[in-house]
C-alpha positions in Angstrom: 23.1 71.8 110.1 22.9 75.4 109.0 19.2 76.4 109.1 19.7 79.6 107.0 17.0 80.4 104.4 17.9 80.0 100.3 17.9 83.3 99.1 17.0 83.0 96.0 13.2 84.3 96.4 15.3 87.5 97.7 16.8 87.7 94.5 13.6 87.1 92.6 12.3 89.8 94.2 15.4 92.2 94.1 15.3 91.5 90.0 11.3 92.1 89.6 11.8 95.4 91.4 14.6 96.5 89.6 12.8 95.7 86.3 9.8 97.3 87.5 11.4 100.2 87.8 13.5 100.7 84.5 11.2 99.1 82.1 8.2 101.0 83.2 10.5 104.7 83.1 12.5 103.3 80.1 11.6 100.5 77.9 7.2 100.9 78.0 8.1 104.8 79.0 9.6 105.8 75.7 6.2 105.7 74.1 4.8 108.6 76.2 8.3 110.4 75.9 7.3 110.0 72.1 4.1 111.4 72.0 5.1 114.5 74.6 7.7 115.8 72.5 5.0 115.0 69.4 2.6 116.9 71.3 5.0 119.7 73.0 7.5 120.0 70.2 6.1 119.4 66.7 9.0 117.2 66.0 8.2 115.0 63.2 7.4 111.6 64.1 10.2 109.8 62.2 12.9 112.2 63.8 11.5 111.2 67.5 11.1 107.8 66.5 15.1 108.0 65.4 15.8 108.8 69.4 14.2 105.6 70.1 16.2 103.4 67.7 19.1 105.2 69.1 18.4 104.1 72.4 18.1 100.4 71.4 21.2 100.2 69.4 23.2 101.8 72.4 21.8 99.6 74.8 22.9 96.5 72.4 26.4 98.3 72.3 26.9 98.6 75.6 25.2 95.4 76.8 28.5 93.5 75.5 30.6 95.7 78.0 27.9 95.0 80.5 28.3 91.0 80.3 31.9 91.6 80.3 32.0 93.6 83.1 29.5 91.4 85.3 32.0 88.2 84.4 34.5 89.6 86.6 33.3 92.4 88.9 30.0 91.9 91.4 26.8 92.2 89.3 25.5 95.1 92.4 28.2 97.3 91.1 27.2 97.8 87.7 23.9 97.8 88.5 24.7 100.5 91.0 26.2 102.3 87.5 23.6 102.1 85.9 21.2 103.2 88.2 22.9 106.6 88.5 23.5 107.5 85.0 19.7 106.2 83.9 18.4 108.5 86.6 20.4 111.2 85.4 19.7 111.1 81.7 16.0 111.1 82.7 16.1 114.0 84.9 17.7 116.3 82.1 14.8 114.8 79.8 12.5 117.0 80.1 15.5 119.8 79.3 16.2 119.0 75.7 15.3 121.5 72.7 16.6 120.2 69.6 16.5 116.5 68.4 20.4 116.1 68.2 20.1 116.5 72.1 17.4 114.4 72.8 20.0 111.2 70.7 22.5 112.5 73.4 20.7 111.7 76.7 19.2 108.6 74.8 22.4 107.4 74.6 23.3 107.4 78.1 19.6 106.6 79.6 20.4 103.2 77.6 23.7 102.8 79.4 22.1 103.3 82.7 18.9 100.9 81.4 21.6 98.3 79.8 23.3 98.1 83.1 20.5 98.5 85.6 18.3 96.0 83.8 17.5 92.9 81.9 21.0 91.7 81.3 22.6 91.5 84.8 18.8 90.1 86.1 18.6 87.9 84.1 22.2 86.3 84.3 22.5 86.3 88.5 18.5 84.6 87.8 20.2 82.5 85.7 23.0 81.6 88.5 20.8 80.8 91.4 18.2 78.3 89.2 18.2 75.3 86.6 15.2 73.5 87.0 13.4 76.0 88.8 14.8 79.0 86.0 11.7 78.9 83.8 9.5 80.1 87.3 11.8 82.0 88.1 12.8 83.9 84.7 9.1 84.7 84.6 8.7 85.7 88.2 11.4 88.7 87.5 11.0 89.3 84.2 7.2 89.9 85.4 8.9 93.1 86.8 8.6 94.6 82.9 5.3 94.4 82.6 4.1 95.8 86.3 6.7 98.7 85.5 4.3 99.6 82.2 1.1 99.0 84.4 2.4 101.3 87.0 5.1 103.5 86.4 4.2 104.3 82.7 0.8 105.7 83.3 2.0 107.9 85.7 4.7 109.4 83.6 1.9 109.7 81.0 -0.7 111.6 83.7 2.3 113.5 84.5 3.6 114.6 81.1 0.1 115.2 79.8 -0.7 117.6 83.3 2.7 119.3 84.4 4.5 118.7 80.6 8.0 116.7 80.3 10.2 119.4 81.8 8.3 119.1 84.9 7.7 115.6 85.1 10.9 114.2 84.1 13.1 115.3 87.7 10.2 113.3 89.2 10.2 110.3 87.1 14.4 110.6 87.7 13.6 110.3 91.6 11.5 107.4 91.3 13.7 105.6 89.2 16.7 106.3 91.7 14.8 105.6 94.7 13.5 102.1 93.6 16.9 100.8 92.2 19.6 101.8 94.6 18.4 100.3 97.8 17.0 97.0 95.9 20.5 96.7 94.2 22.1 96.6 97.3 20.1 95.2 99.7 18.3 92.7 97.7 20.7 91.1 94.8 23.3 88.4 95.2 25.8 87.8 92.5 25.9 83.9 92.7 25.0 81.2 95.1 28.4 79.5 95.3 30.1 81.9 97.3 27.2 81.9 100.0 27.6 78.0 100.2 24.5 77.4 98.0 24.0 75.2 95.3 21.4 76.5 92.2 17.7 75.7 92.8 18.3 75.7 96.9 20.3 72.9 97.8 23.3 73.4 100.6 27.0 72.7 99.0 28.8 70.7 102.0 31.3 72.0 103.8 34.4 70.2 101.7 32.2 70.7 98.5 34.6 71.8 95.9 32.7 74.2 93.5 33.3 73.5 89.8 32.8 76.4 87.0 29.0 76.8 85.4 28.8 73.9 82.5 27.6 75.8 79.1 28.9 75.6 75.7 32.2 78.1 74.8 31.0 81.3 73.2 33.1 81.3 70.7 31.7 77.8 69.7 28.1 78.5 70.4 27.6 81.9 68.5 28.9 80.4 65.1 26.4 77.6 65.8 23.0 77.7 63.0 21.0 77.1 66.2 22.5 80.8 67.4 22.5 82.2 63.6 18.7 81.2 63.5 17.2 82.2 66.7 19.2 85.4 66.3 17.2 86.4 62.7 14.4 85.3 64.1 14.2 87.6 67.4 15.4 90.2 65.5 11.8 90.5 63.6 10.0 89.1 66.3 11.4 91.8 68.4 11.1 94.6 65.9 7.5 93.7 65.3 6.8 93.9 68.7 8.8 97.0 69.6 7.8 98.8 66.7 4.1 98.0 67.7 4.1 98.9 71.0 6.6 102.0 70.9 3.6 103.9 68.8 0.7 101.7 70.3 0.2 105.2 72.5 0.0 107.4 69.6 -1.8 105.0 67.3 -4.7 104.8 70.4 -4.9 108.7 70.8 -5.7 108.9 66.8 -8.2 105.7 66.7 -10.0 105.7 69.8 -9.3 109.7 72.0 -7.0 110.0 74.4 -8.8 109.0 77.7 -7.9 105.3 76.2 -4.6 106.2 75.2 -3.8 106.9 78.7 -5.0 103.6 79.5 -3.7 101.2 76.7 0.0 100.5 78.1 -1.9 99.3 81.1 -4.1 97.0 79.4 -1.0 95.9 77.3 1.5 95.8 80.6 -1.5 93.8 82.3 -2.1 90.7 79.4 1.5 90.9 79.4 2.1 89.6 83.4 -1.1 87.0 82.6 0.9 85.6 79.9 4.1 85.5 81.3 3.2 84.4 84.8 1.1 82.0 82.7 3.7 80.9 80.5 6.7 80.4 83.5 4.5 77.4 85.4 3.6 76.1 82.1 6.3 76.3 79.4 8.6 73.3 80.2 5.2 71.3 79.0 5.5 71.8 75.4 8.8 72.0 73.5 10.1 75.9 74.0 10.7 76.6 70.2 7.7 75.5 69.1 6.0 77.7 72.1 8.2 80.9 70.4 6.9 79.8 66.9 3.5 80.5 68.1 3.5 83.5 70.0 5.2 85.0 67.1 2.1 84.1 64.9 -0.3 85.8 67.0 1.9 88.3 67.3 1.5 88.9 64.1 -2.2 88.3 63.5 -2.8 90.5 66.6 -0.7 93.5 64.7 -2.7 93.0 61.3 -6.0 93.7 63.3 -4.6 96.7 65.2 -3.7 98.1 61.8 -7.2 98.0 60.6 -9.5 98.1 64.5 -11.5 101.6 65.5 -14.2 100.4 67.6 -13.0 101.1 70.9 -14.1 97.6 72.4 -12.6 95.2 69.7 -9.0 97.3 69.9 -8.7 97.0 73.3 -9.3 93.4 73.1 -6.8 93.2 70.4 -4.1 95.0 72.2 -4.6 92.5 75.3 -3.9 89.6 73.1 -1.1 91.5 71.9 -0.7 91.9 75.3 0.2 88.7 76.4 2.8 87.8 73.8 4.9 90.8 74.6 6.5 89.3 78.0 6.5 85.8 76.6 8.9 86.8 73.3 11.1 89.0 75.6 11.1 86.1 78.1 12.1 83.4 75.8 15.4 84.8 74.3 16.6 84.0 78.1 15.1 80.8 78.2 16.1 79.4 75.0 19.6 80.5 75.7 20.2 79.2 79.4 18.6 75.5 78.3 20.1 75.0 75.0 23.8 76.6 75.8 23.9 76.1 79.8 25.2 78.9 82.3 29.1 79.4 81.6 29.0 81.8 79.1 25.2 82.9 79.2 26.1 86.4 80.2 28.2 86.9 76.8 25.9 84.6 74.6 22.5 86.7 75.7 24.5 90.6 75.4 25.4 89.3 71.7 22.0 87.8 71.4 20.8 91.4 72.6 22.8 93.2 70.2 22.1 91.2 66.9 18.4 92.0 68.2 18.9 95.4 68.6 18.3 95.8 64.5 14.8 94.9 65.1 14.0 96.8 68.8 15.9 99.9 67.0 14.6 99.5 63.5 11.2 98.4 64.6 9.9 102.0 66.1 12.2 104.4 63.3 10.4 102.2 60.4 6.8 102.3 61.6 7.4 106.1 62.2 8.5 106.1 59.0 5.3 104.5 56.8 3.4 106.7 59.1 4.8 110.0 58.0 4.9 108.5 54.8 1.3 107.2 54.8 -0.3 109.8 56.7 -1.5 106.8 59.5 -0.7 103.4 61.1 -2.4 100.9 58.8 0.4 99.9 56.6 3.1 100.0 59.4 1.0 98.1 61.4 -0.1 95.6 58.4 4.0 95.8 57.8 5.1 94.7 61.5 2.5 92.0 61.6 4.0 90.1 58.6 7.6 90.9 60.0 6.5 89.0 63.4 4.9 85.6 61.5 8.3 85.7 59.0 10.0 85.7 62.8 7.9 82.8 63.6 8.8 80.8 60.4 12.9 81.0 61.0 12.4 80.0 64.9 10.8 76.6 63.1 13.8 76.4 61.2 16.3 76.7 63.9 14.8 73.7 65.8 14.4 71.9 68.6 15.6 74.1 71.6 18.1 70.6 73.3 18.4 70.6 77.0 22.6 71.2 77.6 23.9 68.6 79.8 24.0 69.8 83.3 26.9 68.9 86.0 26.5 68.1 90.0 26.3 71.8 91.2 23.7 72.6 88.6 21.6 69.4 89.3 17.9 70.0 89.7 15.5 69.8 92.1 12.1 69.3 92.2 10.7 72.9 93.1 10.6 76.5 93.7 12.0 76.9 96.9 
């Protein structure tokens, strides 16, 4: 008997590092990119705020062409993709004078972060576990939140010291350096092929390997489970996105910016609690209730950073905030894997993505825009706070989130191996 080791803590691993490293530069990072070209530029806050949204709705786009393209190629080649052209759009960065440039390199810094990042992760994640998935999900996905504890504040110390056309060649580098040799050393399209079976269990040698169960796509995405879960994420998402893409700007104005440098920390930090939290845990309590109320204090938690000065209590506020962030991001994989199984996951989470995409773009360009129009971040704050507990209400009436039936290859085991 073959006494080689499962791989799939490998491929944990390769997936938190890879997230790590294009959430933190990307997804948390836009925030500082937001406030240097505030601070360096004078561009109006709505007109940098539009950059963001443009880089969500690309990344929605193009994550449909990602799933695709993952279906039938190996995952390590898109990735590898990706990893270039993100790298490259951040390096030029720093370079852009005029707004209609900055859109530009947004758009392909969301290719690169579409094909580099949460979609192909998630999916080959999704491959190698069932019973042990939730763990596992929350293990990589973990990745996110140490790339805003790490990698943000230092493009943040290194934009406010050296300024973005300075810091951005550097941020490029790190970002190529820690996705290339984890792509390719560290990630492994599918367990099948490497006679494993999900969740660590050895295939025998005459084991003939039958296609991932899961509901068709076609069949699934006109479903009012999909419909509902879909508006829902779509203000949960654009409350929290929305929140957190100005969290940087809103601390600089409330409490100086010695705790603006630190918030996205405190934020990133709550944010691996919960989640890690969350992963051991969630398979305890039924998963939609568990998104119906996250998205309530997701909510309440947004209400009270709209009104907070005292340096102490916003903190606080922002680490409750904190520890929802991972969890809602976390769940739109979860929910889909249980209740539509692995065939067509790939396809049902990029269309997920993309329907979302209304909020994670809109979120940011509409609570830029009741700032500029308001003059400060109490009623866009107040604004995505309700958004969030109307999220919460449709995931209630979506429903139950039903186990899909599971065949031999995908049968469970007992533990993380």
């Amino acid at each position: 008997m073959s006494t080689a080791k499962f791989p799939g803590r490998q491929v944990i691993a390769g997936g938190f590092l890879s997230l790590t490293v294009t959430s933190g530069l990307s997804f948390y990072g836009l925030a500082v990119y937001l406030n240097a070209f505030s601070n360096e530029r004078g561009w109006s806050l709505s007109s940098i705020s539009l950059a963001t949204t443009v880089f969500f709705v690309t990344g929605g786009v193009i994550g449909l062409a990602v799933a695709r393209a993952i279906s039938r190629f190996d995952v390590r080649h898109v990735m590898l993709v990706g990893a270039v052209l993100g790298a490259a759009a951040l390096a030029l960065l720093g370079q852009v004078t005029s707004p209609w440039m900055l859109y530009l390199d947004y758009v392909v810094f969301a290719i690169g972060f579409a094909a580099a990042g949460l979609i192909p992760v998630t999916t080959v994640v999704t491959r190698w576990y069932v019973t042990g998935r939730s763990v596992a999900l929350s293990i990589a996905s973990t990745g996110l939140s140490v790339g805003g504890m790490v990698l943000t504040p230092t493009a943040k110390w290194l934009t406010d010291h050296i300024g973005l056309a300075a810091a951005t060649p550097i941020l490029a580098a790190i970002w190529l350096v820690g996705t290339v040799p984890v792509i390719v050393w560290m990630i492994k399209p599918d367990p099948r092929p490497l006679g494993w079976l999900p969740d660590g269990r050895r295939a025998a040698p005459d084991h003939v390997h039958r296609p991932p169960t899961g509901a068709i796509f076609a069949e699934a995405v006109r479903s009012r489970f999909f419909r509902l879960i879909a508006v829902a994420f779509v203000l949960l998402m654009g409350a929290q996105v929305g929140g957190l893409q100005q969290v940087v700007k809103l601390t600089e104005e409330r409490v100086g910016s010695t705790a603006a440098a630190f918030i996205v920390l405190v934020i990133s930090a709550m944010s691996v609690v919960g989640r890690l939290l969350a992963g051991r845990n969630i398979h305890r309590a039924p998963m939609g209730l568990v998104a119906v109320v996250l998205g309530v204090i997701q909510g309440l938690m947004l209400i009270a950073l709209a009104f907070a000065t005292e340096t102490w209590l916003f903190f606080a506020i922002a680490a409750v905030f904190g520890a929802t962030i991972g969890n809602v991001l976390m769940l739109q994989s979860l929910i889909i894997g249980q209740h539509f199984g692995v065939r067509d996951y790939a396809r049902l989470f990029s269309r997920l993505q993309l329907v979302v995409v209304i909020g994670t773009a809109g979120g940011p360009f509409l609570l830029g825009w009741l700032y500029d129009l308001s003059g400060n971040y109490v009623v866009s704050y107040a604004v995505a706070g309700v958004l969030s507990i109307l999220g919460a209400a449709v995931m209630w009436l979506a429903g139950p989130v039903d186990d899909y039936p599971v065949d031999d290859d995908e049968a469970p085991s007992q533990s993380l191996p």
